[in-house]
C-alpha positions in Angstrom: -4.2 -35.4 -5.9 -2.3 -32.4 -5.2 -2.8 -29.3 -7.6 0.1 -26.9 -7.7 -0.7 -23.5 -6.5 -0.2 -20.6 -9.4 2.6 -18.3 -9.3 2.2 -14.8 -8.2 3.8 -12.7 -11.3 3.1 -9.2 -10.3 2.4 -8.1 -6.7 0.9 -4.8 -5.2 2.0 -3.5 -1.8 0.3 -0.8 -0.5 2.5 1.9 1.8 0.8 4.7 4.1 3.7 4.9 6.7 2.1 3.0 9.0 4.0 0.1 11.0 1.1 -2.0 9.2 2.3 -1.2 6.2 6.0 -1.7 6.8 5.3 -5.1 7.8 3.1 -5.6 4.4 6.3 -4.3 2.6 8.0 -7.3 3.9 5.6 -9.6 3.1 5.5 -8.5 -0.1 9.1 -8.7 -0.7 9.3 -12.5 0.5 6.1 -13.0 -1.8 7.6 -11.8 -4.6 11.3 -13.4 -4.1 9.6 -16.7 -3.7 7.7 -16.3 -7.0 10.8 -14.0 -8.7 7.5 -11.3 -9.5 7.4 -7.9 -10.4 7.1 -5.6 -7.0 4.7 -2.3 -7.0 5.2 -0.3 -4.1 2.5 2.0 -4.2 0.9 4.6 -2.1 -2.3 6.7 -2.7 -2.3 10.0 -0.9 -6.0 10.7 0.4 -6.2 14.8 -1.3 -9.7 14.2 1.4 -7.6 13.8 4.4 -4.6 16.6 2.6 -7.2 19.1 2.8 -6.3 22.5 5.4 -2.6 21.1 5.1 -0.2 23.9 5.6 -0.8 27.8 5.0 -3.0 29.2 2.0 -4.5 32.0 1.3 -7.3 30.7 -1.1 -9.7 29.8 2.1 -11.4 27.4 3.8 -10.6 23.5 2.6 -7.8 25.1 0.2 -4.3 22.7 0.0 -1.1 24.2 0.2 1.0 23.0 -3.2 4.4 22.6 -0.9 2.8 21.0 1.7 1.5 18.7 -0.9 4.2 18.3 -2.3 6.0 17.9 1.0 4.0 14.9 1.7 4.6 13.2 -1.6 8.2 13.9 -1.3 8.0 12.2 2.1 6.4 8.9 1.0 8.1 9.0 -2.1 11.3 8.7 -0.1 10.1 6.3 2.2 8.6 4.0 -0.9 12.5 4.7 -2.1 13.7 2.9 0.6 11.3 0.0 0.2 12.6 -0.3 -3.2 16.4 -1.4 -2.2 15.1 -3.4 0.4 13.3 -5.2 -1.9 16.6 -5.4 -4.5 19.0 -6.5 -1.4 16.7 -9.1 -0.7 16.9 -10.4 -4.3 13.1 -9.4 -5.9 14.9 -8.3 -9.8 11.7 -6.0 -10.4 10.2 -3.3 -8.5 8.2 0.2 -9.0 7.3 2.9 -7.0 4.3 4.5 -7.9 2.7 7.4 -5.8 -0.2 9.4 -6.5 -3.1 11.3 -4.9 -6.8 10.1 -5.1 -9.1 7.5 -3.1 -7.3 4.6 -1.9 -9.8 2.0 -1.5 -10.5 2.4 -5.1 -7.5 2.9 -6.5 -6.0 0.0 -4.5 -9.2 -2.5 -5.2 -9.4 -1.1 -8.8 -8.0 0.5 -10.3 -3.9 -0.1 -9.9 -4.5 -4.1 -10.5 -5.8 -3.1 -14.2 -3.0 -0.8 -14.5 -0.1 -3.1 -13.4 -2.1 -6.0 -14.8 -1.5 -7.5 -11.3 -2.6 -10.8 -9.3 -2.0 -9.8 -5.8 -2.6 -6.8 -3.7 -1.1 -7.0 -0.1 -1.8 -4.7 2.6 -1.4 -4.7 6.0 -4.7 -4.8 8.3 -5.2 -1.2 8.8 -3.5 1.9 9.2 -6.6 3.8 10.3 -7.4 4.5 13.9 -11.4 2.9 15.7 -13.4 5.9 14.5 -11.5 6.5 11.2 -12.8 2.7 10.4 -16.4 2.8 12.4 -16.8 6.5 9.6 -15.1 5.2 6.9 -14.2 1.6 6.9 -10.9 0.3 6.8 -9.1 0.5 3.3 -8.3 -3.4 3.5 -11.7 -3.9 4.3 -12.5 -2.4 1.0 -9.9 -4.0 -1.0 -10.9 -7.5 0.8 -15.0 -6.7 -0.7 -14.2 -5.3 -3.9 -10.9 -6.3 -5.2 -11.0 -8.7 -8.2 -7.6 -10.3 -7.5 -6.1 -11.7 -4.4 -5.3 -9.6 -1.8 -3.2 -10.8 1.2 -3.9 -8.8 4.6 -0.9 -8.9 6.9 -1.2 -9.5 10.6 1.7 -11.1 11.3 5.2 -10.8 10.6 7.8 -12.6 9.1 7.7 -15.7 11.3 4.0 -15.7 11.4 4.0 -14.6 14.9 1.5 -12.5 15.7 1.8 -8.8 16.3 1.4 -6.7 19.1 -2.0 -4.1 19.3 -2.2 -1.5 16.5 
């Protein structure tokens, strides 16, 4: 006896810039087509990794507000662009939401409590062999700690593979 699988009704895609993460967009956006759910196209700016950004004069570890703000501008734009993809494609639903803090736990946490969602989707990393030998991978967070599903994309649209990070 076959049981049918449960709609997805509210989807999170995690953005960085990364190619991984443009691939995860598209993912998502087929995801949430297929299911006609709610897109959030999100993207946590690490203030850890911000930190020395630009020109200050408040010393050592300060962050410049332009540059800052520069960067949010930036992946606010980009998350912008994600957004009429999404709407071309047919997906009727679909937030941006950037903000600054951790992104493990704001992607594993706390963001699925505040979009009440059932899937987070992310590609496989955006970080580089040390970053994720220091710090762990953000997906390999999300994969331990999130309480909803998270799909972790490796391959693209025809399920083909990709080529090295």
């Amino acid at each position: 006896m076959m049981t049918q699988l449960s709609n997805y009704q509210r989807i999170i895609v995690g953005i960085d810039g990364s190619r991984q993460s443009k691939r995860a967009v598209q993912k998502a956006i087929a995801v949430a087509k297929r299911n006609q759910a709610t897109l959030y196209i999100v993207s946590v700016l690490n203030l850890g990794k911000l930190v020395g950004l630009g020109t200050t004069q408040f010393g050592f570890g300060a962050i410049d507000q332009e540059a800052l703000d520069s960067v949010k501008e930036k992946i606010t734009n980009l998350a912008a662009g994600y957004r009429e993809s999404a709407l071309s494609a047919g997906v009727k639903d679909v937030e941006i939401h950037v903000t600054f803090g951790n992104p493990k736990l704001e992607l594993a946490k706390n963001m699925p409590q505040l979009f009440n969602a059932d899937l987070i989707v992310i590609g496989a990393t955006g970080a580089n062999v040390v970053e994720r030998m220091m710090l762990g991978s953000n997906a390999s967070y999300v994969v331990s700690n999130a309480q909803i599903d998270v799909l972790i994309v490796r391959t693209d649209l025809s399920n083909e593979a990709l080529s090295a990070f």
